[in-house]
N, C-alpha and C positions, 0 to 999 in steps of 0.2 A: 504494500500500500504506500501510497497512491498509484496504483495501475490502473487506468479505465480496460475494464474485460466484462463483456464484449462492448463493445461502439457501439454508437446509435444509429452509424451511417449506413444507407441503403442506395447502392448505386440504380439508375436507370437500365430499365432491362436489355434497352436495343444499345448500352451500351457496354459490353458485358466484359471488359478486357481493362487492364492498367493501359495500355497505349490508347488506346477509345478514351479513356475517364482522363488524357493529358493534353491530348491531341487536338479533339474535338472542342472543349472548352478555347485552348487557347486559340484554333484556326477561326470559330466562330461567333465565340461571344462576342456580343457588343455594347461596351459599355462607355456611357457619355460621362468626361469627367470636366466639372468647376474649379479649376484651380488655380491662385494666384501665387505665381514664381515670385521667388526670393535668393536673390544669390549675397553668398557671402564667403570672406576673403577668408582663409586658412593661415595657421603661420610659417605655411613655408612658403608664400606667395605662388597658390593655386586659388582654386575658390569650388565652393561645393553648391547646389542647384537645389533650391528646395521648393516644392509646390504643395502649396496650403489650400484646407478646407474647410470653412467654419460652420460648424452649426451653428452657433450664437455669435451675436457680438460680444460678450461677456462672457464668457467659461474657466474655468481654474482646471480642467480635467484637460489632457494632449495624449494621443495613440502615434505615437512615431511609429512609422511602417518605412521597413527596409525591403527593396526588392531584389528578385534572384539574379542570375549570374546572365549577363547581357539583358537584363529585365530594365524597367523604367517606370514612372508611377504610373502611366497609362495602360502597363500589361493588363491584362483584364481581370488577372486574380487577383489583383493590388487594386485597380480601378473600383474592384466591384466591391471588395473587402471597404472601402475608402465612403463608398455610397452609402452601404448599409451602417456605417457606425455613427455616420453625420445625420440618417435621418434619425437617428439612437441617439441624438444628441451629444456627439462626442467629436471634438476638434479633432482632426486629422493633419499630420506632418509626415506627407510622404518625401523623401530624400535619397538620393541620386548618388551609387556612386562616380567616383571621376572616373571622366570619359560617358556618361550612360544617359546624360540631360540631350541629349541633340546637338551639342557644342564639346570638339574635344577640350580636354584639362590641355592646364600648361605646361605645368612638368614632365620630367620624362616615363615617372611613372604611371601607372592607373590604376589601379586598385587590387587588391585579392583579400580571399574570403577568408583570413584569418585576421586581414586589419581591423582594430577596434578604433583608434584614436579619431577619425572622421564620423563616427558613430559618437562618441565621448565630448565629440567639439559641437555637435547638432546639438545632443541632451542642453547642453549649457548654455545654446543659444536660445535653446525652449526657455528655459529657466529666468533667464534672463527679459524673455517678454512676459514674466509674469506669473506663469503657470505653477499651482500648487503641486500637481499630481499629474504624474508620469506613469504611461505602459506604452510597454513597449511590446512589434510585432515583427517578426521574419519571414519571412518566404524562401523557401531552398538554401543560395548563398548567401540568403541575409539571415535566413533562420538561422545558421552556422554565426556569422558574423554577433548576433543577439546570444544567443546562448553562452560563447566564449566571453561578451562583455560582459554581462551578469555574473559568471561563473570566476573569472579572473578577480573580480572587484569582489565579490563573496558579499563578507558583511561592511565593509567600506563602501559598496555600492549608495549614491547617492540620495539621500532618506524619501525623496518627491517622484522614486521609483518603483514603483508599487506592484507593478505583474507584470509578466511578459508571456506571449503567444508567439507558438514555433509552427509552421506545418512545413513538412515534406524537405524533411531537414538531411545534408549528408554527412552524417556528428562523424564519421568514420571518413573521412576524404579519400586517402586511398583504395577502401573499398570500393566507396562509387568511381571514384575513374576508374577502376576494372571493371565493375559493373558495367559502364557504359563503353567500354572495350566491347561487350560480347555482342553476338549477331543478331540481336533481336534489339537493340539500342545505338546502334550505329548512326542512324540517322539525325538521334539529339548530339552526337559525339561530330558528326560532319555541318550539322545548324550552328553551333559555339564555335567550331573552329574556321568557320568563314567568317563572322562579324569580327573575330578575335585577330585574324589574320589583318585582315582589313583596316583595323587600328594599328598595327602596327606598321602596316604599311604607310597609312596618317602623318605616325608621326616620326619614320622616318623621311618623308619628305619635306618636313622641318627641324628635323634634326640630324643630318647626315652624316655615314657613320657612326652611327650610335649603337644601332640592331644589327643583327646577324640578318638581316632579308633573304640571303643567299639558301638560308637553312629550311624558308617556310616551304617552298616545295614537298619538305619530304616529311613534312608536318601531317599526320594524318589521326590523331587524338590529342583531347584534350592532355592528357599528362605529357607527352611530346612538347605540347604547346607550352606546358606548365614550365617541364625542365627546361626547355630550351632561353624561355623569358620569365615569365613571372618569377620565378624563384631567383634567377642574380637578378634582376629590377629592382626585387626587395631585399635582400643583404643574405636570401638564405644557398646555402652550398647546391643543394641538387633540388629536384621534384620531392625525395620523400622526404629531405629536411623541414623544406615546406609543408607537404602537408602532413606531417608528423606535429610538427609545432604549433597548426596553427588549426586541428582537428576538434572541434567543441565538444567529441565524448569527454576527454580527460576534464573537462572543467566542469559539469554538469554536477561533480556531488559537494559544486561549494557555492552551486546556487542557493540564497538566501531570502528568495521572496517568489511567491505563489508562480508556479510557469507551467504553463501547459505546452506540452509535443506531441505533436499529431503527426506520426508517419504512415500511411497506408501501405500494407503488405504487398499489393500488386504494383509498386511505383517502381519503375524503369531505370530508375536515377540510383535506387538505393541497393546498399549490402546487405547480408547477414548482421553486421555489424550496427549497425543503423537503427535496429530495434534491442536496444540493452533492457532485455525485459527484466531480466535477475534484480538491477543497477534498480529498475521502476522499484521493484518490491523493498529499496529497501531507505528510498530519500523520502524525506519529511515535505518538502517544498517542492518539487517537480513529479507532477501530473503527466504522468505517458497512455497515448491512447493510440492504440494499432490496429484502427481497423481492415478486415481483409482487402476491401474496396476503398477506389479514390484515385488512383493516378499519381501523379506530381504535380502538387499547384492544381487539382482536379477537383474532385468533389462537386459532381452534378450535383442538382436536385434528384431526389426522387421520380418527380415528375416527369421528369425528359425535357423541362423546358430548359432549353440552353440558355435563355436569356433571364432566367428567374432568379430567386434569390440562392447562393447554394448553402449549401451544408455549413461548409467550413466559414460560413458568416454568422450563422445565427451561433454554430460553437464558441465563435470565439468573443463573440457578443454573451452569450450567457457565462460563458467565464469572466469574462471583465467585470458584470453583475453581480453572480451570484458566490464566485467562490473568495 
């Protein structure tokens, strides 16, 4: 305990597959989002892109929502997550990482899914217009990015930080880059590795000689992708120094305030690893709920309406509520 067994989630019949419950949502949902951008300058002279949504003009409550990996606040699981908590009367702060607003960043780096400190520099900017109370929300690499924040800060975590909401999380990084090595996940492993390549491309055309370009050719997964950039970009030796260090299972049992993690058993993205049911049974503050159905970032309705409200809204709406 805290384990949720079994889920309440019931996926759509004619949708009956993890790649259907992934796929489908993100090709065609459609969701209209209100947002007014905000950028602000960082201190290593870049700037981070943030797009707000007010339920009130007066609120002391903020759901900061981090998106996944090549994601942005308009993905539709963020979009639609963003909808439902503002008509729930709850400010919404979705945030960008660098490179992922529609303008690249200026440094030479961009971001990866074990940095916290762009996550840490938002909190404070919340804070700073006012807000009494903080929860926070993740999505895939943001879920990762959330869970290691909480988890590293433990009980020093900021007091105006109250709960946090994960879904379709890959607490095991290594795992899922082999996971999406295999033959039935290739094609999210070939989706990441063109937009990925493509910034790199970016910003060697303003910064030349900087990247290895010569190497993208033979780039054909994300971990390839990882070793080859991401990992010296940010100061680490190889690919699994990376995602060894920067993995949010090892920080999960020093979480210190109320979290829920929602990974669905049929999501495409995730390992073995990824569902530490033992770990569930045995933390005070983090709530795991696995259910068989869902995708990644999925969670139809019931209904079969693609465009209705899903699962994973009202979840994380009655967690914010009730627990």
């Amino acid at each position: 305990m805290p384990l949720i067994a079994p889920s309440s989630y019931m996926p759509p019949a004619r949708l009956w597959n993890g790649h259907l419950q992934t796929i489908i949502p993100s090709l065609f949902r459609r969701v209209s989002s209100n947002y007014v951008r905000d950028r602000i300058d960082t201190p290593d002279d870049d700037f981070l892109d943030l797009d707000w949504s007010r339920a009130t003009e007066k609120n002391d409550t903020l759901i900061i929502l981090t998106h996944g990996l090549e994601g942005s606040s308009t993905s539709s699981y963020l979009a639609g997550m963003v909808n439902h908590l503002t008509k729930n009367g709850f400010d919404c702060l979705a945030w960008h990482f660098r490179s992922c607003s529609g303008e690249m960043n200026r440094q030479k780096r961009f971001y990866h899914i074990g940095e916290t400190s762009d996550l840490h520099f938002v909190v404070q900017h919340a804070l700073s217009k006012g807000y009494q109370t903080i929860y926070l929300m993740g999505f895939s690499a943001g879920g990762n990015v959330t869970l290691k924040y909480i988890g590293e800060n433990g009980t020093t975590l900021h007091p105006a930080i109250k709960k946090a909401v994960v879904f379709s999380v890959p607490v095991h990084l290594m795992g899922s880059a082999r996971r999406l090595e295999q033959w039935d996940s290739l094609v999210y492993n070939y989706r990441f590795n063109r937009t990925l390549k493509r910034k790199i491309l970016q910003k060697a055309a303003v910064m030349p000689g900087v990247f290895p370009t010569e190497a993208l050719s033979n780039v054909r997964s994300i971990r390839e992708f990882d070793n080859l950039f991401t990992a010296p970009m940010n100061g680490f030796r190889d690919v699994t120094d990376y995602y060894t260090r920067s993995s949010a299972l090892q920080f999960i049992p020093d979480i210190a305030i109320p979290t829920l993690l929602v990974n669905a058993k049929n999501d495409p993205f995730l390992s073995p690893e990824c569902f530490p049911t033992e770990l569930g049974r045995e933390l005070a503050n983090v709530w795991m709920e696995f259910p068989e159905q869902g995708g990644h970032c999925g969670f139809p309705p019931h209904t079969g309406k693609i465009q209705g409200t899903y699962w994973s809204e009202e979840r994380a709406l009655q967690f914010f509520v009730n627990q």
